[in-house]
C-alpha positions, 0 to 999 in steps of 0.5 A, a space after each residue: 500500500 505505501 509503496 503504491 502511494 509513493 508511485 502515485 505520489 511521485 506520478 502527480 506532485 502538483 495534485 499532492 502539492 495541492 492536498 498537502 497545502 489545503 489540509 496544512 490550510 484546514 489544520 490552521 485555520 483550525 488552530 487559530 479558532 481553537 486557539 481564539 476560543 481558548 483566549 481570555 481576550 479573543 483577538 480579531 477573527 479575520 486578520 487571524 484567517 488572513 494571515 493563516 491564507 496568506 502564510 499558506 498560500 506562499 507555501 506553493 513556491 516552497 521548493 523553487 523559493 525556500 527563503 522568500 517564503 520562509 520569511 513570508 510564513 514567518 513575518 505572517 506567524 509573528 503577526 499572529 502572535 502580535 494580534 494576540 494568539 498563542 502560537 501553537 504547533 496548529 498555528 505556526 504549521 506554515 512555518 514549520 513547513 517552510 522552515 522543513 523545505 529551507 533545511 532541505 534544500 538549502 546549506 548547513 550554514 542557511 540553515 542555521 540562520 533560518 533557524 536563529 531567526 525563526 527561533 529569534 522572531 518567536 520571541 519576539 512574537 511572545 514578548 508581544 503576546 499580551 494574555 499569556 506574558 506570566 508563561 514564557 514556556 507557552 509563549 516563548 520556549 514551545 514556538 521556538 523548540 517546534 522551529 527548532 525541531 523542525 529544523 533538525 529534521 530537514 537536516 537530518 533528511 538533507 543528510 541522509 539524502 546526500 548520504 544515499 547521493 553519495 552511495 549511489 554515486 560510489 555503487 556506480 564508480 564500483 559498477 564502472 571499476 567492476 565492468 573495467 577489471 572484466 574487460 581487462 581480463 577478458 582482454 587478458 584471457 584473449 591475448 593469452 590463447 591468442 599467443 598460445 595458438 599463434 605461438 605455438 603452431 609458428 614455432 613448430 613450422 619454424 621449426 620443421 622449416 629450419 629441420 627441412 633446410 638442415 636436411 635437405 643435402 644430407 637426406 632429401 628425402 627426410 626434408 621432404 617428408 618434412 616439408 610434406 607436414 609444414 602445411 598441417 602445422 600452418 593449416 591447425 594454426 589458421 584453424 585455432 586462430 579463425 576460432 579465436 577471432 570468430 569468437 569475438 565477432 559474435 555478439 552472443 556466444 555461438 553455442 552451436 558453432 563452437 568446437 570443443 575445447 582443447 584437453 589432455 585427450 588431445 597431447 598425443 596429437 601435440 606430441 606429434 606436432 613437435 615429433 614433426 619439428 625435430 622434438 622427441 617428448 616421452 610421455 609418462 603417467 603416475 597415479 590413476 587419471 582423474 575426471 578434469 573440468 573443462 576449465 581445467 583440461 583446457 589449462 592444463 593442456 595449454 600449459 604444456 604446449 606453451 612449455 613444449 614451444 618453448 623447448 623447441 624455441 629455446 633448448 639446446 637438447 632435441 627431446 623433452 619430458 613430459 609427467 603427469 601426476 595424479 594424487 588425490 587432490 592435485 595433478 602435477 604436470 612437469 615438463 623437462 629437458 637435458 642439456 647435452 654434455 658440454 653445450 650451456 641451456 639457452 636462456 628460457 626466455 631470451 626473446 622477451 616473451 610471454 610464454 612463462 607468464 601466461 603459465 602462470 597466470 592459467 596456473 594461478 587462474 584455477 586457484 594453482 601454483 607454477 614455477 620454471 627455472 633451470 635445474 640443477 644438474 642442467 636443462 630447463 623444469 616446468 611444474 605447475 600444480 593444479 587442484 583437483 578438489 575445486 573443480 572436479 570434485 565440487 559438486 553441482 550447483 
């Protein structure tokens, strides 16, 4: 019902602008009679009336003029007490009023003085008052403590409105901040699968291209077997990126059209992919395999293609390997590769690129943990470890 209300409210604000002002109207003039009956000496009926009108009738221009009708209600409440009337709550309702919309709208300082003044010109009208000059609580305490009153309140209701302002305002900073951190992700997500594939797939027909030339003196057929493979190489790289970008073409997610994600069911195939650029990776399994999120085979999968590129980019050594360890609630993956007796490892990284970071962050992605660096006894180790627990094992939703 009061939210009903509020809708109709907010919907018609002159008619209830209107009713607001004619109730306020009724309820004065029925102070100042009840107040001429009670006095000892009645003071005159129609000025009385005409100074409640007058006092009322400002009260329409409130919200665009505060100030200009607050001294109007004002100078019309101490004629009221000058003629002789108490100045009751009943009677100084257009004041009360005036003074609300003047502490509303207007500043803490403003508000303040109107309040001084109104709290001032109260006892001026009191002094006046001639029935009730042995009572300064009825003619002087209550008119002013009502301004006063009234006065507190617009403030407080000008505090919480500034208040709700301001949460507003912060509420969309945060929306705005919120929907930036998104996209930079997103931007980030995007440039991460865009490196891997493009990366992954040129460094391997660089590779195989640098094998064909090596080769094709001392065994020409090798090279053109060799040279035979470079177009899967270069036709999976065109593929995966026509994936990618077509993704972002879409204004909604093409369910229809998408292929699935790569995984671990697809290392064989990038096994071969770098058998056919000259790089020969084992691989071995310990424990028993676990069910991946998706979300999860596709990083663990992109892991170690990232590490494999970067063997073929930057080992000295022509063989890797590769250990996937199940336990309970991690899977380990380790890439490794020796460096041949008397040649020093090539630094991982000399090109200044973004392969071991992008590991790390799908690592850190799924809540895992991924460190490279040389070993000690020569070569290059990648592990990351990434938790099981959280996304094959949580149940659904």
């Amino acid at each position: 019902m009061s939210t009903n209300w509020q809708r109709r409210a907010a919907t018609r604000p002159t008619a209830v602008d209107v009713a607001t002002v004619v109730l306020l109207l009724g309820v004065t003039v029925c102070g100042v009679l009840l107040t001429r009956a009670l006095m000892p000496e009645p003071p005159a009926l129609w000025s009385g009336l005409a100074l409640a009108a007058v006092a009322c009738a400002v009260l329409f221009r409130r919200h665009d003029h505060p100030l200009p009708v607050f001294a109007v209600t004002l100078l019309c409440a101490m004629g009221l007490g000058a003629l002789g009337y108490l100045l009751t709550p009943g009677v100084l309702g257009p004041l009360l009023v005036a003074q609300y919309a003047v502490s509303v709208r207007a500043s803490r300082r403003t508000t303040l003085n109107s309040a001084l003044a109104a709290a001032a010109g109260m006892v001026v009208a009191g002094v006046l008052l001639p029935s009730f000059r042995h009572s300064p609580v009825l003619t002087i305490v209550n008119p002013a403590a009502w301004v006063l009153l009234s006065a507190v309140f617009g403030s407080y209701v000008r505090v919480r409105r500034e208040y709700a302002v301001a949460r507003a305002e912060h509420a969309a900073r945060e929306r705005e901040e919120e929907a930036r951190h998104r996209v930079i992700q997103e931007r980030m997500r995007i440039a991460r699968e865009l490196h891997d594939v493009v990366a992954h797939h040129l460094t391997l027909a660089d590779a195989q291209a640098g094998t064909a030339a090596h080769l094709s003196r001392s065994d020409p057929e090798k090279a053109l077997e060799i040279v035979a493979r470079l177009p899967e190489s270069t036709a999976a790289a065109l593929r995966e990126l026509k994936a990618t970008v077509g993704l972002l073409r879409h204004d909604t997610d093409p369910a229809d059209e998408l292929v699935p994600a790569p995984g671990l069911g697809q290392l064989p195939g990038l096994v071969d992919a770098c058998s056919a650029a000259g790089l020969e990776v084992s691989v071995t399994s310990q424990g028993p395999s676990r069910p991946l999120s998706p979300v999860l085979d596709l990083t663990s999968y992109r892991i170690l293609q990232e590490a494999l590129t970067n063997v073929t980019k930057h080992a000295a050594t022509r063989t890797a390997q590769v250990r996937l360890t199940y336990t309970r609630r991690h899977l380990t993956l380790t890439v490794t590769n020796d460096t041949p007796p008397g040649r020093p490892a090539a630094a991982p990284h000399s090109g200044g690129g973004f392969g071991l970071l992008g590991m790390r962050e799908r690592a850190t992605a799924v809540g895992g943990t991924c460190h490279a660096g040389p070993r000690p006894q020569g070569g290059f180790e990648v592990v990351c470890t990434l938790p099981l627990s959280t996304h094959a094992e949580s149940p659904n939703p």
